[in-house]
Structure formats: structure tokens, C-alpha cells
N, CA and C atoms of all chains as a GROMACS GRO file, in nm:
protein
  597
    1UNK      N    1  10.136   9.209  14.498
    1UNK     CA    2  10.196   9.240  14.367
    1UNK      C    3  10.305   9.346  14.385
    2UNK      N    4  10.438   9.295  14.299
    2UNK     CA    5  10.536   9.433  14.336
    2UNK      C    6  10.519   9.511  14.198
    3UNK      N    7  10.525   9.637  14.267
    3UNK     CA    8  10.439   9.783  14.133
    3UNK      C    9  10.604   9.808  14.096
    4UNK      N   10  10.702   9.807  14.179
    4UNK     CA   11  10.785   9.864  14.203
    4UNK      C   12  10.878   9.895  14.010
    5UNK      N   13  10.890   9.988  13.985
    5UNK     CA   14  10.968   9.988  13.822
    5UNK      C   15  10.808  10.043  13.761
    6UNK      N   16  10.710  10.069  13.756
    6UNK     CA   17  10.586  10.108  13.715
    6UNK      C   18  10.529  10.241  13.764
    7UNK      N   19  10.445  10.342  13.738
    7UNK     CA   20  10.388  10.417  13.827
    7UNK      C   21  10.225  10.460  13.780
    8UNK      N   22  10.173  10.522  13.851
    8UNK     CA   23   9.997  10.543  13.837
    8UNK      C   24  10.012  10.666  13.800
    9UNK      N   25  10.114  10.744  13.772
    9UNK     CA   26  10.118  10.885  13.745
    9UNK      C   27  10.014  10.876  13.581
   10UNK      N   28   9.966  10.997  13.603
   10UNK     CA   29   9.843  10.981  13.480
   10UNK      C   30   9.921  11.084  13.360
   11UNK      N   31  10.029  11.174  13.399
   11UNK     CA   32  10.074  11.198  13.278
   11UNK      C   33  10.192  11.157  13.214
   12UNK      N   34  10.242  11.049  13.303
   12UNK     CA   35  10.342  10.978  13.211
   12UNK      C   36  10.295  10.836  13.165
   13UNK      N   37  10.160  10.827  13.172
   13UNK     CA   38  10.112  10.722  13.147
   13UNK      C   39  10.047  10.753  13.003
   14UNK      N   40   9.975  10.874  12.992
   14UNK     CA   41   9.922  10.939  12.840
   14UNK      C   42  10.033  10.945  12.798
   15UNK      N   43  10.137  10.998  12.821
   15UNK     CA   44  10.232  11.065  12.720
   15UNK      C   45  10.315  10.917  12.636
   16UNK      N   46  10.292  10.810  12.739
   16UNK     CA   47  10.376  10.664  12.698
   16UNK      C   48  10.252  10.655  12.564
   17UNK      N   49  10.152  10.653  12.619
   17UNK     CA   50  10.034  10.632  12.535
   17UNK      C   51  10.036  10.658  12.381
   18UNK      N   52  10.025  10.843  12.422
   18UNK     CA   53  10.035  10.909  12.262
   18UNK      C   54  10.160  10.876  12.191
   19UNK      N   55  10.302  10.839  12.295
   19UNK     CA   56  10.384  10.808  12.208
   19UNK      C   57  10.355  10.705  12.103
   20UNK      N   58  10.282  10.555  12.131
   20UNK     CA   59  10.241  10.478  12.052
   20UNK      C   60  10.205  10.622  11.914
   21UNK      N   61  10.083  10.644  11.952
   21UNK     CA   62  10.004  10.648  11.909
   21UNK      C   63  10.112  10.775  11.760
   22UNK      N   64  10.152  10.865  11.797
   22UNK     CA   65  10.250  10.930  11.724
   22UNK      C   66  10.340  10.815  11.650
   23UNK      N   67  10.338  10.737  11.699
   23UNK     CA   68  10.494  10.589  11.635
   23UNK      C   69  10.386  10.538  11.481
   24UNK      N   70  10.259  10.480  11.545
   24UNK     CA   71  10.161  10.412  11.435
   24UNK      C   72  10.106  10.509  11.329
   25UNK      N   73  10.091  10.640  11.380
   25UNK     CA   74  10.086  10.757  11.268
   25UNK      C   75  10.184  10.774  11.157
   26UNK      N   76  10.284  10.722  11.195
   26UNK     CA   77  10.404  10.729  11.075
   26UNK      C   78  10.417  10.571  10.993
   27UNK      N   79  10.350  10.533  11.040
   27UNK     CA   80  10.349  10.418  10.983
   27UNK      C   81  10.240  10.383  10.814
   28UNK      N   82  10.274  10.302  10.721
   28UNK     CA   83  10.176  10.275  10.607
   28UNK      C   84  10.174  10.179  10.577
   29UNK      N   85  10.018  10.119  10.578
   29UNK     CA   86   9.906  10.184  10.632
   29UNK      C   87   9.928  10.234  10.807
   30UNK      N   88   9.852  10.357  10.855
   30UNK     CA   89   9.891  10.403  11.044
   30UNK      C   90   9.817  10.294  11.091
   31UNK      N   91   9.911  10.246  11.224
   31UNK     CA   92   9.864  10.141  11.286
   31UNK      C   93   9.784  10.203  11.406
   32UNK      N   94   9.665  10.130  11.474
   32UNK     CA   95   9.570  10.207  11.553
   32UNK      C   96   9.638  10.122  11.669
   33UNK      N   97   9.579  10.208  11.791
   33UNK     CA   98   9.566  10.097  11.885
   33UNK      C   99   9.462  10.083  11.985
   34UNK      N  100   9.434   9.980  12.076
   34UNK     CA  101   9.329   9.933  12.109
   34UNK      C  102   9.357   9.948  12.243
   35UNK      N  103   9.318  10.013  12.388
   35UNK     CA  104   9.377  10.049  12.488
   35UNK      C  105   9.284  10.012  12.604
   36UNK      N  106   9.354   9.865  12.665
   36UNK     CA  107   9.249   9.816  12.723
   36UNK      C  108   9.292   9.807  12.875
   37UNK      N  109   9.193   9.851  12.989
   37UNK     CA  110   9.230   9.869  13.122
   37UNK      C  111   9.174   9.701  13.185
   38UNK      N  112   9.295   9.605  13.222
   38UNK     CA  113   9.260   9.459  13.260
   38UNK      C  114   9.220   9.505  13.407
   39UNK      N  115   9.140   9.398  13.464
   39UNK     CA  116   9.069   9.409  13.555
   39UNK      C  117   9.191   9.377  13.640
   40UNK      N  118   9.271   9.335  13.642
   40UNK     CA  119   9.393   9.276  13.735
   40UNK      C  120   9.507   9.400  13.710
   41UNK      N  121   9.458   9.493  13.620
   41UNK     CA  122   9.611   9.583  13.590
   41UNK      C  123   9.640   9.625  13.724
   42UNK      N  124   9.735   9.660  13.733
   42UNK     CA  125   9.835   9.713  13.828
   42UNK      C  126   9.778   9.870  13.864
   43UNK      N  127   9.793   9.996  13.753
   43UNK     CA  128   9.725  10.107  13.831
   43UNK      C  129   9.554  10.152  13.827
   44UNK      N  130   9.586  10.131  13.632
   44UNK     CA  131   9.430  10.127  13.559
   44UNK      C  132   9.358   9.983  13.570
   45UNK      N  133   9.277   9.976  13.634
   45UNK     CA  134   9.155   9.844  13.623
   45UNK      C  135   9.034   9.876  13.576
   46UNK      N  136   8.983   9.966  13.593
   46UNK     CA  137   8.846   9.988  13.529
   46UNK      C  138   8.813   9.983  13.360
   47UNK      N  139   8.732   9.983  13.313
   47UNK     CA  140   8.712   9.960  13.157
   47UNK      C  141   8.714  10.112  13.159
   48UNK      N  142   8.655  10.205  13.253
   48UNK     CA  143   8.600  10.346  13.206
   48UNK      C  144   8.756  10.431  13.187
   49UNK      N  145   8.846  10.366  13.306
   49UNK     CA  146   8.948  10.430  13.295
   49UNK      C  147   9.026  10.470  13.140
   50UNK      N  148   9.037  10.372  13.074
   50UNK     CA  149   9.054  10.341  12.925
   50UNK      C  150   9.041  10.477  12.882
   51UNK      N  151   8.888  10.496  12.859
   51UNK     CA  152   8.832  10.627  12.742
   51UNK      C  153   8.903  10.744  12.816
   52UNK      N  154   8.888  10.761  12.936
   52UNK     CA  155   8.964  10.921  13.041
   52UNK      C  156   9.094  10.917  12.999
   53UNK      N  157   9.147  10.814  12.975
   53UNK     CA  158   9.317  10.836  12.981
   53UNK      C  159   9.325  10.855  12.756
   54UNK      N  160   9.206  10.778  12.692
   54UNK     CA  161   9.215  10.794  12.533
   54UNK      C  162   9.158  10.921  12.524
   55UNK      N  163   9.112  10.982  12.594
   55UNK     CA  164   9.037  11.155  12.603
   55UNK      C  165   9.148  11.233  12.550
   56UNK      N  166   9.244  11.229  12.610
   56UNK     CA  167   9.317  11.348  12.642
   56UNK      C  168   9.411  11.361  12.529
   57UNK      N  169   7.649   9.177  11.245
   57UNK     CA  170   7.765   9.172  11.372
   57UNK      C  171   7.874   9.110  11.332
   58UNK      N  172   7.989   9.188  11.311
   58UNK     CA  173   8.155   9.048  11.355
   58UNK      C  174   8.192   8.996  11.443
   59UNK      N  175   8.228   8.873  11.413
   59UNK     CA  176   8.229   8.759  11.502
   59UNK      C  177   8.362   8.742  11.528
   60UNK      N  178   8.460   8.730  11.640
   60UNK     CA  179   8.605   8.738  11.629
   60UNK      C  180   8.642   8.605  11.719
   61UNK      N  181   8.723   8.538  11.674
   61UNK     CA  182   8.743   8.444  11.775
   61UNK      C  183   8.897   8.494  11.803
   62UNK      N  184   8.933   8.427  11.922
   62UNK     CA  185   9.052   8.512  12.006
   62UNK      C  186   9.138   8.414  12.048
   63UNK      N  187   9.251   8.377  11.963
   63UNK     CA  188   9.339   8.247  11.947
   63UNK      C  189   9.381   8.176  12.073
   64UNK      N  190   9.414   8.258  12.130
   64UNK     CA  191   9.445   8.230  12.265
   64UNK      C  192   9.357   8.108  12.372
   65UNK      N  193   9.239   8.251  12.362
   65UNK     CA  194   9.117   8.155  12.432
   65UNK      C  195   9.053   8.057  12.309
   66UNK      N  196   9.125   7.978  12.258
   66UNK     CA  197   9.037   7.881  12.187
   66UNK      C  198   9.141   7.782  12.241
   67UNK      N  199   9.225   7.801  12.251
   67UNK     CA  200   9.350   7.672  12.352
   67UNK      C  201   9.460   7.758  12.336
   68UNK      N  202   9.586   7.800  12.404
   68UNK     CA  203   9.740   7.823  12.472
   68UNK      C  204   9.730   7.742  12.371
   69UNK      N  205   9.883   7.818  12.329
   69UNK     CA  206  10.000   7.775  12.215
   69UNK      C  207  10.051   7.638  12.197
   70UNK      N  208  10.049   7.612  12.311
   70UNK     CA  209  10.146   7.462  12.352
   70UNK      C  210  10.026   7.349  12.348
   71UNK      N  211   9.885   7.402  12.347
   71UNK     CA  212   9.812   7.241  12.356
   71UNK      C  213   9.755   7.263  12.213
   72UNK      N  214   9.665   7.348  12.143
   72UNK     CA  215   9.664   7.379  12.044
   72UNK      C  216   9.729   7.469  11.920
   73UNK      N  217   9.770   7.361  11.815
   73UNK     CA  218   9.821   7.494  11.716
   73UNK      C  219   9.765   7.533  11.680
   74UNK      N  220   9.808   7.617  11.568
   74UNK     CA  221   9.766   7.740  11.450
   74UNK      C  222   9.713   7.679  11.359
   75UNK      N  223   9.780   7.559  11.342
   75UNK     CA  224   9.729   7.492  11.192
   75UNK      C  225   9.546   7.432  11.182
   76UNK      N  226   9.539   7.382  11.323
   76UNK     CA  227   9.389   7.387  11.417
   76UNK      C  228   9.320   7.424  11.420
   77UNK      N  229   9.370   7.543  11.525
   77UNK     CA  230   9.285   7.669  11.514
   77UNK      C  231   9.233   7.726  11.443
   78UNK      N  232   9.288   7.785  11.354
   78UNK     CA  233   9.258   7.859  11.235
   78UNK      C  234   9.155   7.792  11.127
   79UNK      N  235   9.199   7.654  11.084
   79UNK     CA  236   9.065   7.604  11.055
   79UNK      C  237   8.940   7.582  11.104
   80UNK      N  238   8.946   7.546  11.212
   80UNK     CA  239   8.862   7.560  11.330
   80UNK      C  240   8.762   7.646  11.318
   81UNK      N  241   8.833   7.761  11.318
   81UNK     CA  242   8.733   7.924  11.343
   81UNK      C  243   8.654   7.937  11.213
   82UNK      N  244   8.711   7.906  11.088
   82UNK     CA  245   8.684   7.918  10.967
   82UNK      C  246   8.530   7.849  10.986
   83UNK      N  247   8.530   7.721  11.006
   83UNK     CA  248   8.453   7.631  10.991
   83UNK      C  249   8.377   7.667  11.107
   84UNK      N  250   8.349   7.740  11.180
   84UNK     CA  251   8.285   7.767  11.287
   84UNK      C  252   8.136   7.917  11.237
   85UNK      N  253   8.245   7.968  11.127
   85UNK     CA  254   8.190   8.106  11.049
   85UNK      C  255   8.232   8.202  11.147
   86UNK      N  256   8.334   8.211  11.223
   86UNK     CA  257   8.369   8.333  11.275
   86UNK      C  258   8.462   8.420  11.140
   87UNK      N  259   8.445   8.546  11.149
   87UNK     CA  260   8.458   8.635  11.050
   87UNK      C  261   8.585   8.687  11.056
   88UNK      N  262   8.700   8.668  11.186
   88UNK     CA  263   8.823   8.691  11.188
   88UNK      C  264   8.911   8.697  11.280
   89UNK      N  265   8.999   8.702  11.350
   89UNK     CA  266   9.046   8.585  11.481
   89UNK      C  267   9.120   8.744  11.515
   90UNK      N  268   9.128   8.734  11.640
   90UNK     CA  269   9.250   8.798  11.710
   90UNK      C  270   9.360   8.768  11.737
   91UNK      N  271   9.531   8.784  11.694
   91UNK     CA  272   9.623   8.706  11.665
   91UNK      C  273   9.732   8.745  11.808
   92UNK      N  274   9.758   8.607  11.897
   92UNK     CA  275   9.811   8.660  12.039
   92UNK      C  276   9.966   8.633  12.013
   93UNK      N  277  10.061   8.710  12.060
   93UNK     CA  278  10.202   8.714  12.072
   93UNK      C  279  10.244   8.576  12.086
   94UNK      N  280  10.159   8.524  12.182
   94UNK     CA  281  10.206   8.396  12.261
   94UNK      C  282  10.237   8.295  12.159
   95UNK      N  283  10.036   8.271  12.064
   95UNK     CA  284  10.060   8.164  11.947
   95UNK      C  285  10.169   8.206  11.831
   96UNK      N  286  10.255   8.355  11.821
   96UNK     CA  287  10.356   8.355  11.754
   96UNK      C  288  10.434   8.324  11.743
   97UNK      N  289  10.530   8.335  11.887
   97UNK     CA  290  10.616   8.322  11.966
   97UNK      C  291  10.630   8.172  11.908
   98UNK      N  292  10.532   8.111  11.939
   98UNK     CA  293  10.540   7.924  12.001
   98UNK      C  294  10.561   7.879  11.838
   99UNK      N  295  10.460   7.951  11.746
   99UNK     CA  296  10.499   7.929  11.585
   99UNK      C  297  10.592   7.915  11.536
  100UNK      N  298  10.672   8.051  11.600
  100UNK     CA  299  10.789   8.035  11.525
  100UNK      C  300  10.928   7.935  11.544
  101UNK      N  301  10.893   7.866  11.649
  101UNK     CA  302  10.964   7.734  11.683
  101UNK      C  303  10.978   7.647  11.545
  102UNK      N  304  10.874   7.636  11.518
  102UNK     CA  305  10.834   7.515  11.354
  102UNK      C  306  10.961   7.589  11.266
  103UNK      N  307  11.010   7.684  11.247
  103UNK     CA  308  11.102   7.767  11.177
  103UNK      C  309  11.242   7.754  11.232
  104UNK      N  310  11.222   7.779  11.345
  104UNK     CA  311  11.381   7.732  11.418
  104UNK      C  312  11.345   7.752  11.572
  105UNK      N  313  11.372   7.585  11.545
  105UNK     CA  314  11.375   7.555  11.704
  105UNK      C  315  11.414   7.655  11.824
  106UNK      N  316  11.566   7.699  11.777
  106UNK     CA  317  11.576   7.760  11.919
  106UNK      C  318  11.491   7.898  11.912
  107UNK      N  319  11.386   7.936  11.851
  107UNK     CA  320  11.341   8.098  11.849
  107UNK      C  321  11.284   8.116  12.000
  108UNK      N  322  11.306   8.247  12.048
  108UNK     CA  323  11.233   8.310  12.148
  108UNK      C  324  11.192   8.494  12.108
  109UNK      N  325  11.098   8.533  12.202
  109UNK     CA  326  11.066   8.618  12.152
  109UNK      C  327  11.133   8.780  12.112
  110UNK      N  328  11.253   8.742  12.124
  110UNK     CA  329  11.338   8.842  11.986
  110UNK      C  330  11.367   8.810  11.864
  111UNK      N  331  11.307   8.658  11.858
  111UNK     CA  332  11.359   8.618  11.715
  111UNK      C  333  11.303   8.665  11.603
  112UNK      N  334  11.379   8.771  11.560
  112UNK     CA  335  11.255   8.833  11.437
  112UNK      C  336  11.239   8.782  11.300
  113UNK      N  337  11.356   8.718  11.260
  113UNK     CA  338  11.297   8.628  11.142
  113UNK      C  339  11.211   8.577  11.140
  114UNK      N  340  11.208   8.364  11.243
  114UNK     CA  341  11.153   8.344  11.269
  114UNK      C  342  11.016   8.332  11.303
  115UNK      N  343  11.000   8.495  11.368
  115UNK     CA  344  10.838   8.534  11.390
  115UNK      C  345  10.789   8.571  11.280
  116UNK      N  346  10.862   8.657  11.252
  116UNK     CA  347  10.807   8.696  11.052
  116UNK      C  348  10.765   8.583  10.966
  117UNK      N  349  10.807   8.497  11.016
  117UNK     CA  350  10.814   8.378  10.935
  117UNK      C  351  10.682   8.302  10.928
  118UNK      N  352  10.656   8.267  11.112
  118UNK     CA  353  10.534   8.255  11.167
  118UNK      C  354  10.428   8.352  11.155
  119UNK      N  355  10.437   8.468  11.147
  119UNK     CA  356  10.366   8.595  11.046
  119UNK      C  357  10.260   8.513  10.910
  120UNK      N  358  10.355   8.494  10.849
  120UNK     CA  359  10.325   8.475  10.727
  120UNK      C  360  10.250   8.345  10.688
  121UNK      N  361  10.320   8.259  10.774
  121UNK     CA  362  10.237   8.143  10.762
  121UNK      C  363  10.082   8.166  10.837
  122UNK      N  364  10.084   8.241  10.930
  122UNK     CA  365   9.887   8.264  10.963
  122UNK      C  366   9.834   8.336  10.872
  123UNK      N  367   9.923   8.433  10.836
  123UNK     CA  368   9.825   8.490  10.722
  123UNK      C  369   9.798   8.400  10.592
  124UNK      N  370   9.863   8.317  10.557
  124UNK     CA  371   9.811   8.212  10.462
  124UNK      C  372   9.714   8.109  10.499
  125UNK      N  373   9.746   8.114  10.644
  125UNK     CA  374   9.586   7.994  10.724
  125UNK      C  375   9.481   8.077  10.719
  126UNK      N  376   9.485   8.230  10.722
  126UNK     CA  377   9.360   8.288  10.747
  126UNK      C  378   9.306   8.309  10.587
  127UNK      N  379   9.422   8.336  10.476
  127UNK     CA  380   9.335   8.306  10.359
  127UNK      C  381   9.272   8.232  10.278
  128UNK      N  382   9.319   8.069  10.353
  128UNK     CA  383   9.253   7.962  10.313
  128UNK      C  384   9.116   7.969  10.390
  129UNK      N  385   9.103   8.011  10.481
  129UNK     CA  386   8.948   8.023  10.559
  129UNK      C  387   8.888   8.112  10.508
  130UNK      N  388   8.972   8.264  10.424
  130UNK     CA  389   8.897   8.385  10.437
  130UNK      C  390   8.835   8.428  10.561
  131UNK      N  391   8.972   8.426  10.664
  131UNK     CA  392   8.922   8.519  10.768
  131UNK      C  393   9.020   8.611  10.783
  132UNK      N  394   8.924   8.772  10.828
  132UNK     CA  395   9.009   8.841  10.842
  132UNK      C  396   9.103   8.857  10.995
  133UNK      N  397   9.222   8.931  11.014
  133UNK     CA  398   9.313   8.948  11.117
  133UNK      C  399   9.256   9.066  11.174
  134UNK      N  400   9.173   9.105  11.304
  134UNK     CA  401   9.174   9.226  11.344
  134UNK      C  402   9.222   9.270  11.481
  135UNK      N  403   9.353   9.208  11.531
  135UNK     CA  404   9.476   9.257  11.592
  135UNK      C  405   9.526   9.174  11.603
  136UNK      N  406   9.667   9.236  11.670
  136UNK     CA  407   9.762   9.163  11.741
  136UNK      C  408   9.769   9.215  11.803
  137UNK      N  409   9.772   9.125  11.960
  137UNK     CA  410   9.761   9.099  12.086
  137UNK      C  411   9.832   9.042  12.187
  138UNK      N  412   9.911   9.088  12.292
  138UNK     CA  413   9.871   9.199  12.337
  138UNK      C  414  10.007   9.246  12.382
  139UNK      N  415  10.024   9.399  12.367
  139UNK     CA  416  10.189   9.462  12.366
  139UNK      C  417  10.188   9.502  12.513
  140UNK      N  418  10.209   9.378  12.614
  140UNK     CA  419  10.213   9.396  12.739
  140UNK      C  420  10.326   9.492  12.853
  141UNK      N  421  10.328   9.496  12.944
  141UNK     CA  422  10.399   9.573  13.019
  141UNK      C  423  10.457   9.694  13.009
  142UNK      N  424  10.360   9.817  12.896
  142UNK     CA  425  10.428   9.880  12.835
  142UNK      C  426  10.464  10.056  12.921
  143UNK      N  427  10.293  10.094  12.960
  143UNK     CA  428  10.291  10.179  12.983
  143UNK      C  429  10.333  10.218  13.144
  144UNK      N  430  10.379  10.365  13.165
  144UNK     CA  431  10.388  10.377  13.279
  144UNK      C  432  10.574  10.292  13.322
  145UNK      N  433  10.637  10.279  13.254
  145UNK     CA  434  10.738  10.192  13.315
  145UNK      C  435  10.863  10.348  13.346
  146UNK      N  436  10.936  10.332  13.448
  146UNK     CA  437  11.003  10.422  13.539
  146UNK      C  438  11.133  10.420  13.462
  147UNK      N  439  11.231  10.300  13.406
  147UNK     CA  440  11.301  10.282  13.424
  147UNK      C  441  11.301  10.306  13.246
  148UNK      N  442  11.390  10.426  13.197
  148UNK     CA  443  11.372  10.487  13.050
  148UNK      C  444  11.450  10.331  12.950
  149UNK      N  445  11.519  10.318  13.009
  149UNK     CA  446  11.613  10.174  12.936
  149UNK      C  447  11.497  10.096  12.871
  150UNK      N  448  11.383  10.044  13.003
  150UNK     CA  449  11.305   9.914  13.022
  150UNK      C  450  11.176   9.996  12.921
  151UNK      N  451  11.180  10.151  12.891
  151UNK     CA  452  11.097  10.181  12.824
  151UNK      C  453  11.123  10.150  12.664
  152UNK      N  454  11.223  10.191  12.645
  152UNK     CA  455  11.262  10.206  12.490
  152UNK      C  456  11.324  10.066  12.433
  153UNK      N  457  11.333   9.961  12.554
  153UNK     CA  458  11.320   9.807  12.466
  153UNK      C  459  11.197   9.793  12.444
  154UNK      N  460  11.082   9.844  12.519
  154UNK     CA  461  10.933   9.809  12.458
  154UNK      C  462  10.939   9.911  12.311
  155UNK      N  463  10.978  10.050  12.328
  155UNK     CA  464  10.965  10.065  12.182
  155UNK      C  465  11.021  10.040  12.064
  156UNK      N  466  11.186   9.945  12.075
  156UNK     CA  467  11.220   9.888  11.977
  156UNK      C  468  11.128   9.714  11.991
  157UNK      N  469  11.077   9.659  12.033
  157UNK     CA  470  10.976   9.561  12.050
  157UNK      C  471  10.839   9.632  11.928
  158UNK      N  472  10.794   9.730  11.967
  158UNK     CA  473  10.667   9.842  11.895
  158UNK      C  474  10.732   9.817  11.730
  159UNK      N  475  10.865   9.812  11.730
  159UNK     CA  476  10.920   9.824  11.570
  159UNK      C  477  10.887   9.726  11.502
  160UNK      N  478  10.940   9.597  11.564
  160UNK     CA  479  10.886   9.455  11.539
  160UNK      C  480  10.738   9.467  11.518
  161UNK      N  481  10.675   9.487  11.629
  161UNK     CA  482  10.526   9.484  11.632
  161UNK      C  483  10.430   9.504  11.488
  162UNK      N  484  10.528   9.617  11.469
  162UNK     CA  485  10.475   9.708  11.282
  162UNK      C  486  10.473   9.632  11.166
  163UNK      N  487  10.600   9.549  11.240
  163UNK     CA  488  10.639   9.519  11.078
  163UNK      C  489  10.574   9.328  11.058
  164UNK      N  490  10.492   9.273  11.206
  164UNK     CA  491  10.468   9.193  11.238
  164UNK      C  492  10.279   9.186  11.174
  165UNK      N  493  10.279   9.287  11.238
  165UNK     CA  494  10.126   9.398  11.154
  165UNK      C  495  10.085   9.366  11.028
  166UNK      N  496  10.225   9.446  11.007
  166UNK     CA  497  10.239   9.397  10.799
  166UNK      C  498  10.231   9.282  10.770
  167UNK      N  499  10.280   9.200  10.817
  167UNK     CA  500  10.284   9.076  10.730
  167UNK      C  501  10.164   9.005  10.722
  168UNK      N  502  10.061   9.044  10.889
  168UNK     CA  503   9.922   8.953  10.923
  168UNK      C  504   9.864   9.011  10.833
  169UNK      N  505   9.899   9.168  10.772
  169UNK     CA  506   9.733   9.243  10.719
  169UNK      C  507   9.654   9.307  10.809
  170UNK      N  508   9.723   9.317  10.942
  170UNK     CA  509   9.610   9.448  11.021
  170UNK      C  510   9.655   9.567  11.071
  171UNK      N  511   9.576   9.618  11.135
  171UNK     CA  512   9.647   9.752  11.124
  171UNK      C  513   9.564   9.835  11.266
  172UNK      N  514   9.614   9.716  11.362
  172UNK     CA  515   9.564   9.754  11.488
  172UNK      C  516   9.618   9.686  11.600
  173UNK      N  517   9.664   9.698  11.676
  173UNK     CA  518   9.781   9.645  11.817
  173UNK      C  519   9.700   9.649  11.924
  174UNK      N  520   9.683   9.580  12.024
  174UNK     CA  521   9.586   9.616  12.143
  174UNK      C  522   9.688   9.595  12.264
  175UNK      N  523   9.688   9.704  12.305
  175UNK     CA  524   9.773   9.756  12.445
  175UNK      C  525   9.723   9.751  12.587
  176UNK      N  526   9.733   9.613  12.688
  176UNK     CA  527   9.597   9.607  12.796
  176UNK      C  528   9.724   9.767  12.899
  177UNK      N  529   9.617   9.773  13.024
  177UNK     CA  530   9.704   9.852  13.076
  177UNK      C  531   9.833   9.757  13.148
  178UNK      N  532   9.921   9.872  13.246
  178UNK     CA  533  10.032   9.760  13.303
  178UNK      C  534   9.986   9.704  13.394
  179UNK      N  535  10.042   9.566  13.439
  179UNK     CA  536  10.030   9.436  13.514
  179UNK      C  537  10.099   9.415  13.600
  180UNK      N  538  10.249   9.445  13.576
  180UNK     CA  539  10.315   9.388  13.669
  180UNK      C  540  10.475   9.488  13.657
  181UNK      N  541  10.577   9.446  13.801
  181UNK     CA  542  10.703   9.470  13.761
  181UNK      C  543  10.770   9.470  13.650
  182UNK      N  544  10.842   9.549  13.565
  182UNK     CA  545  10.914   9.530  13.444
  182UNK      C  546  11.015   9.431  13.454
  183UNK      N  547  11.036   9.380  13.572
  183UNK     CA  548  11.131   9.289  13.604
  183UNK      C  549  11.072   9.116  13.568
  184UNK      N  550  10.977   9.140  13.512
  184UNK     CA  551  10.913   9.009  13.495
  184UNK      C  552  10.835   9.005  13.324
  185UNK      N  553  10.899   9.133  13.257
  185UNK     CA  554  10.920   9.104  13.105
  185UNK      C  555  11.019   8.985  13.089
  186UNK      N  556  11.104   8.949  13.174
  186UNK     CA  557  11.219   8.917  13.151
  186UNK      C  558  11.096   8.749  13.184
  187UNK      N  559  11.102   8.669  13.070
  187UNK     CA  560  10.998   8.519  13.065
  187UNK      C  561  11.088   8.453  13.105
  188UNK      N  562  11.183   8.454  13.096
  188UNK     CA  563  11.298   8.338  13.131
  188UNK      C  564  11.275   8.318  13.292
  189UNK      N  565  11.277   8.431  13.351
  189UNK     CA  566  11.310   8.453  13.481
  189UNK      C  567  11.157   8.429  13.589
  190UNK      N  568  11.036   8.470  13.509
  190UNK     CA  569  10.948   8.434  13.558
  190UNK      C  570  10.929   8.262  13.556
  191UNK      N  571  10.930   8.180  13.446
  191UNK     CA  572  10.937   8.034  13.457
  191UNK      C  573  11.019   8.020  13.597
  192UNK      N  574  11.172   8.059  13.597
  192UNK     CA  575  11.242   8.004  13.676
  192UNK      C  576  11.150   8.005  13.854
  193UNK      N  577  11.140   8.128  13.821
  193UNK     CA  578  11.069   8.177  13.983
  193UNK      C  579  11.003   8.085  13.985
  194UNK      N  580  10.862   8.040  13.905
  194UNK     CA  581  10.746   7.945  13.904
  194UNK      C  582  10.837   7.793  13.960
  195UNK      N  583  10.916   7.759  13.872
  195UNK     CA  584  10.994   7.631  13.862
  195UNK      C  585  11.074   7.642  14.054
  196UNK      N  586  11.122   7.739  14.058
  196UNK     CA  587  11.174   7.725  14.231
  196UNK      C  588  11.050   7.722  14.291
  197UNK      N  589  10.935   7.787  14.313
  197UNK     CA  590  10.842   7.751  14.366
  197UNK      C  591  10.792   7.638  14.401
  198UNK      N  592  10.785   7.588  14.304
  198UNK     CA  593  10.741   7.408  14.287
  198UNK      C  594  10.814   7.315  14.293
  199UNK      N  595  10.918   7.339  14.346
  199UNK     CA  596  11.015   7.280  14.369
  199UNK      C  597  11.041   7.169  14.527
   0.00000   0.00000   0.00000
């Protein structure tokens, strides 16, 4: 698989994250989102990974 | 318990439609479907042929018509699925077409009636958002 244009860095990966998450807050009704780690993803695969990276 | 059936996995866009499906699930007693980009995308063809997935009328269009299949079943919409290749991308350009894509997404939201997006993590090169280009690759392959 080429990663290449992607990265595993964990704080530009939250910060892409909360950006959603700040975008659907302004929204009416705020749109949620559902943040799911595929078993085939590229950096995150685990399901647990999910909640550690929605923690923060 | 809610019961969700997940459009996708009930048949791809191209062998089963919406018009199908959706009754389908109804009559099955599932309580409300998960709505995939893909069966949008392919919907909004019935609207104008040439649509692809920037076509935002079009999809709006296809929007609206599931949400009228899901109120003839009375089922509810509890996402749309799935806002792929998003996170983690290097290249700020290849980031902020996913968040004018996120704009669409909202207003795509609105029209189903839900008010929830499901984001898997990233998959692959950003170089292979580009669908045109992945077919082609597939198509030289098999060639």
C-alpha cells in the first residue's frame, strides 16, 4: 500500500478530527460524527484506537 | 434494540437500487438504514445522466428522493456514510477539498434528516480520491 500524501502523526490526525467536529458544531441541527478505525486503515486499524484518538 | 440495515451491504449501487432497497428494509422491519455516498452518487444519475460526485444538485436531488423512500417505509436515516480519505492527509490543498466536500456533506445531512456522518480512519494515498483514475489503473491492469 502507498501511505505516501497521509501520515500516522497522532496530532495532526486529532486536530483534522476536532476540525470536523468544530465544522458540525456550527451547524443546525450540530452534525455528530461517527469515527471509525477500518481494519485495513492505513495508520489507525484497531477499533480501540477510535475512542484514544475521540479522548482527547 | 435498533435494527439498521446498511445500503451498501444489502447490494452496490449498480446491481441494486434505492427504489428496492429501501422497500426491502421496510418490509424486513428494520428500523432505519445507513445511507452510503456510493448509492448517492449512482442515484443521482436518474437526475442527470452525466452526474459524478461533485454534482451537487443532482445529489441533492437524489437526497430527497431517499428521504421520501424512507417515509413511505417510516424508516429512520441514521448516517451518511462514509466521508473517506479524510484524516491525516499531508498535502493542505488535498485537505481543504475534503472540507469543501464536509460542506456538501451538511447540507446532504439536511435533506436525509440525520444528523450524523461516519468518518472510517484513512485507507489509502490521496492520490486515489481521484475515482476516475483509480478505475483507469484497475482497467490497465486487466488489460
Amino acid at each position: 500500500m502507498n501511505l505516501e500524501g497521509t501520515t500516522a502523526d497522532e496530532d495532526k490526525i486529532v486536530a483534522d478530527i476536532r476540525e470536523l467536529g468544530e465544522l458540525g458544531l456550527k451547524e443546525n441541527p450540530p452534525i455528530r460524527f461517527a469515527y471509525e478505525a477500518l481494519a485495513w486503515g492505513a495508520h489507525l486499524d484497531l477499533w480501540a484506537l477510535s475512542s484514544i484518538h475521540s479522548a482527547k | 434494540m435498533t435494527c439498521t440495515a446498511v445500503l451498501t451491504e444489502v447490494g452496490r449501487a449498480w446491481v441494486h437500487e434505492l427504489d428496492v432497497k429501501i422497500p426491502e428494509a421496510g418490509k424486513a422491519g428494520f428500523q432505519g438504514i445507513e445511507v452510503f455516498w456510493e448509492d448517492l452518487v449512482y442515484a443521482a444519475k436518474r437526475f442527470d445522466s452525466a452526474a459524478t460526485e461533485t454534482s451537487e444538485g443532482p445529489i441533492l436531488q437524489a437526497a430527497k428522493w431517499v428521504r421520501e423512500l424512507c417515509d413511505k417505509e417510516g424508516l429512520e436515516i441514521f448516517v451518511l456514510q462514509p466521508f473517506m480519505n479524510y484524516d491525516g492527509l499531508l498535502d493542505p490543498k488535498a485537505h481543504d477539498l475534503m472540507i469543501k466536500k464536509l460542506h456538501l456533506w451538511f447540507k446532504i445531512a439536511k435533506v436525509l434528516g440525520t444528523e450524523m456522518i461516519q468518518v472510517p480512519s484513512q485507507v489509502l494515498n490521496f492520490v486515489y480520491l481521484e475515482f476516475t483514475s483509480f478505475v483507469f489503473d484497475l482497467d490497465f491492469t486487466f488489460r
